[in-house]
C-alpha positions in Angstrom: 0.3 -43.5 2.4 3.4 -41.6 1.6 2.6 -39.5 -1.3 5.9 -39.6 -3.9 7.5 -36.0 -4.9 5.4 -34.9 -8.3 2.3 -36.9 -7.8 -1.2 -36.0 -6.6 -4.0 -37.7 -5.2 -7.6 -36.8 -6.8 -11.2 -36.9 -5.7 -14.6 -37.2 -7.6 -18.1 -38.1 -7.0 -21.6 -37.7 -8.5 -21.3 -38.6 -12.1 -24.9 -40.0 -12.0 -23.9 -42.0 -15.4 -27.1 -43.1 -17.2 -29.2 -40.2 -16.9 -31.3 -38.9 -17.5 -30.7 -40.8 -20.6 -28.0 -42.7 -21.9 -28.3 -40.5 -24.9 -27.6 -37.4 -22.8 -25.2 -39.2 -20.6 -22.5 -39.8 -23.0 -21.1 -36.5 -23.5 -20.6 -36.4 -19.5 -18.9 -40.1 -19.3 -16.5 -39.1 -22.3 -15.7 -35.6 -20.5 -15.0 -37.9 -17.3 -12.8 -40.7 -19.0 -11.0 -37.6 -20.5 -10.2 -36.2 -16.9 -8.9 -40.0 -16.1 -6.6 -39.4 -18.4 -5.6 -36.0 -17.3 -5.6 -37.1 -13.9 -3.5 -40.6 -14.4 0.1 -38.9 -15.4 0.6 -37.8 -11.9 -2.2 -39.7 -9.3 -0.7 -41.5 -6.9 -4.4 -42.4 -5.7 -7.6 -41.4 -7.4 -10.8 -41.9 -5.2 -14.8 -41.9 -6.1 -17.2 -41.1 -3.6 -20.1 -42.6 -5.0 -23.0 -42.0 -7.3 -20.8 -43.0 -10.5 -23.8 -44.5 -12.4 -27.1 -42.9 -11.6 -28.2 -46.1 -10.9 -26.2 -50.1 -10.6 -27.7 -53.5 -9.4 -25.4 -56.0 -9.5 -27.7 -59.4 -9.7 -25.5 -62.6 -9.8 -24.5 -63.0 -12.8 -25.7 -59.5 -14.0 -24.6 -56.1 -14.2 -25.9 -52.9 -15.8 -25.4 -52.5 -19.3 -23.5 -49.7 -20.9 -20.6 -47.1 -19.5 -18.2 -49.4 -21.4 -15.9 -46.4 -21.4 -15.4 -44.9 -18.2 -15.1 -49.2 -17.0 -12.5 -49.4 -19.6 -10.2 -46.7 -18.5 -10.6 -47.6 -14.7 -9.5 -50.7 -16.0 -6.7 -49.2 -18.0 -5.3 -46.6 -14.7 -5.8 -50.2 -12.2 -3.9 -52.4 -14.2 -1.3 -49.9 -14.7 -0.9 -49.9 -11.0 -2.5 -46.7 -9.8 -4.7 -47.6 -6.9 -8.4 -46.8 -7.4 -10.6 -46.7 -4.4 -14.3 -46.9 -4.6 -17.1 -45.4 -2.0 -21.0 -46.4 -3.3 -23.3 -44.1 -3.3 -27.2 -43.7 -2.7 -27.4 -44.4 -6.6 -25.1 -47.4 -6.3 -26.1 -48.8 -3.2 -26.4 -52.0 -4.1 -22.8 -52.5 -5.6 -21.4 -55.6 -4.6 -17.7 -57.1 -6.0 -17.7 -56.6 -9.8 -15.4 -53.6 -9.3 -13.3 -55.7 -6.6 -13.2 -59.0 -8.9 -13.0 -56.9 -12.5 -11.2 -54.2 -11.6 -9.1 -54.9 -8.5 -10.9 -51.7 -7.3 -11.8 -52.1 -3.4 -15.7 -51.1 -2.6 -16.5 -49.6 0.6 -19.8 -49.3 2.1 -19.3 -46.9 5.2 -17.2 -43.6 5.3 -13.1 -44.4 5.8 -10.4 -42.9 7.1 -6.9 -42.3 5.7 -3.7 -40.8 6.3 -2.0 -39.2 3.5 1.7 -37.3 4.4 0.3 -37.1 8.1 -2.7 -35.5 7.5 -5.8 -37.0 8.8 -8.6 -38.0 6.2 -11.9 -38.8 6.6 -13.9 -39.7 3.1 -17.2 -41.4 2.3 -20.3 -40.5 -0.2 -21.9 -38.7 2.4 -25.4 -39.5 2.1 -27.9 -40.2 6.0 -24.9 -38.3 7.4 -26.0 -35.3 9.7 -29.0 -33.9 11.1 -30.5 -33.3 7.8 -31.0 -35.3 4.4 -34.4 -36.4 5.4 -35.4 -38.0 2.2 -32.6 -40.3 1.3 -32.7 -41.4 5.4 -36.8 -42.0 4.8 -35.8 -44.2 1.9 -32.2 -46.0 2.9 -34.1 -48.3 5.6 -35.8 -49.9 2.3 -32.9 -49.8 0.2 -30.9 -51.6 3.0 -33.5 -54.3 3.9 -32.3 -57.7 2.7 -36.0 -58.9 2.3 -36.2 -56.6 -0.1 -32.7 -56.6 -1.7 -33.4 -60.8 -1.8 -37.1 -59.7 -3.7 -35.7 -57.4 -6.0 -33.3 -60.3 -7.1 -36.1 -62.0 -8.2 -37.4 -59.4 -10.6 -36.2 -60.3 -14.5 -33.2 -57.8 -15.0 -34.8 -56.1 -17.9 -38.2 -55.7 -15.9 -36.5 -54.7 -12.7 -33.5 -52.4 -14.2 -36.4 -50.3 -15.9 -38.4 -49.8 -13.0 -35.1 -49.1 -10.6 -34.1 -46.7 -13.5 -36.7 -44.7 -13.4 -37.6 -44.2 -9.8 -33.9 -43.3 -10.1 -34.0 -40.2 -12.6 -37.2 -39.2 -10.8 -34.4 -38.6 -7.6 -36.8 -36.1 -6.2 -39.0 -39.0 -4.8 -35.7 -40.1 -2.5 -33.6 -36.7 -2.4 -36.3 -34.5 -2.4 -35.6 -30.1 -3.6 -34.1 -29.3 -0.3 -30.9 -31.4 -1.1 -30.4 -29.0 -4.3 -29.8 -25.7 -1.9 -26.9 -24.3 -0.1 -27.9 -24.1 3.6 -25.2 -22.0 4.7 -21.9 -22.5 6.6 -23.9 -23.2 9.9 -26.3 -25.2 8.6 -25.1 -27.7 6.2 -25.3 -31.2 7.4 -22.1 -32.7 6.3 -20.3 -29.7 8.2 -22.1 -30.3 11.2 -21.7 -33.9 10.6 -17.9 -33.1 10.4 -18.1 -30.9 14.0 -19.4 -33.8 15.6 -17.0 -36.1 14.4 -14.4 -34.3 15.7 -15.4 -33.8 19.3 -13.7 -37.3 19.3 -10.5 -37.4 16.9 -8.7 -34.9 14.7 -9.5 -34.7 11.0 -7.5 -32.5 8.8 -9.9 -33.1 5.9 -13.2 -34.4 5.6 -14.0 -34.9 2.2 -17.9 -36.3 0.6 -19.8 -36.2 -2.3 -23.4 -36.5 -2.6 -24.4 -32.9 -2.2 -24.0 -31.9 -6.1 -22.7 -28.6 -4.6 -18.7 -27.7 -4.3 -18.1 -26.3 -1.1 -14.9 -25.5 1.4 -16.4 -24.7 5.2 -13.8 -24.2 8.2 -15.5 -27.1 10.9 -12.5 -26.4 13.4 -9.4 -24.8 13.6 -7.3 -26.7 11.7 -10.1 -28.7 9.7 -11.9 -28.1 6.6 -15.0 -30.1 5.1 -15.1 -30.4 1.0 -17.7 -31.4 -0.8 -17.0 -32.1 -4.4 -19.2 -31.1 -6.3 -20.4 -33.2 -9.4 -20.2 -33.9 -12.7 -23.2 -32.4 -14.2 -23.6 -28.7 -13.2 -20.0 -28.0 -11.8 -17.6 -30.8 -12.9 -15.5 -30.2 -10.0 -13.0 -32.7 -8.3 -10.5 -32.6 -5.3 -6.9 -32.6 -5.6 -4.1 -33.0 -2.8 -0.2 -32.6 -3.6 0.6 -33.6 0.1 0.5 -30.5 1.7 -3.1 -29.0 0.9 -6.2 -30.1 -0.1 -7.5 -28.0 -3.2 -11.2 -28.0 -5.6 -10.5 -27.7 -9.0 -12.7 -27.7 -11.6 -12.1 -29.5 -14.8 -12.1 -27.3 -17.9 -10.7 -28.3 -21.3 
């Protein structure tokens, strides 16, 4: 992607929408849908690395109730013909193709790479990357299962989105305290992830979410690892005008 002369391309992750109630979420979703707004007079791309909703189970014919706002704006910015590209999660694991079929927003699964005014991305939420991030790698092999996926399904929605919301909010059972802390340049997970990653191609950026923590660590000479931040403690996003890559933080 070519990116045109005034526009930007913008990064969030971590909104955990939802909790820890959807009284107390609110005020966070209309602060985001005001960035949106911000953000759409000059994106030429905006990108979410995951963990929008604190927690989304797409049954069938089913989807969470609520964030009516922040799904009317992405709406509003993909039908105005801004692309919108969308990385679950460990809170939205289980998204499936409401975003693709509602809101002609593409859903990827696995980190991605990119190439934006020949420099080298590589993107993704982030989580059971690295030597680390022990609790959310003891948990994924259940998340992922399809037994249990096809067992969930058969939980009522209302029975089943209460008990998924709750072990959700209680995150410490998956995440666990160690996934609050800095670790330090040499020993952050997603930086070493990143150093690994580039003992076999060149990256210019590596951008992820899922960390809660804004950070810029040098992985190589000419490479940098980001990590966004989030929208609870920091609200903090990425922005690149096709020459650097820069964390902001949003303040009105």
């Amino acid at each position: 992607m070519q990116i045109p002369p005034g526009k930007k391309i913008y990064f969030s992750s971590d909104n955990h929408l939802g909790a820890p109630t959807a009284e107390e979420s609110l005020p966070r979703e209309k602060k985001f849908v005001r960035w949106l707004d911000m953000v759409k007079e000059d994106a030429a791309a905006i990108f979410l690395l995951g963990d929008l909703f604190d927690f989304w189970f797409e049954y069938k014919t089913v989807v969470p109730k609520g964030f009516v706002r922040v799904l009317g704006k992405l709406a509003e910015i993909s039908d105005s013909g801004i692309p919108i590209y969308f990385f679950v999660g460990n809170h939205d694991l289980w998204m499936r193709d409401y975003f693709e079929k509602e809101l002609n927003i593409p859903v990827y699964h696995d980190p991605k790479e990119f190439v934006f005014n020949d420099k080298v991305f590589f993107m993704g939420h982030g989580d059971g990357k690295g030597p680390g991030d022990k609790g959310y790698k003891r948990m994924k092999k259940v998340f992922t299962n399809r037994f249990f996926k096809w067992l969930f399904r058969w939980f009522h929605p209302e029975l089943g989105m209460r008990l998924a919301q709750y072990l959700s909010v209680k995150n410490k059972l998956i995440s666990g305290d160690e996934d609050k802390k800095f670790l330090g340049d040499d020993n952050e997970w997603l930086a070493l992830y990143a150093k690994r990653k580039l003992q076999d191609k060149h990256y210019d950026y590596f951008v992820f979410g899922h960390r809660h923590l804004p950070m810029e660590i040098k992985v190589g000479e000419n490479s940098t690892y980001f990590n966004l931040g989030d929208w609870i403690s920091h609200y903090t996003y990425g922005e690149f005008d096709g020459n650097q890559f820069a964390l902001k933080k949003f303040e009105e």
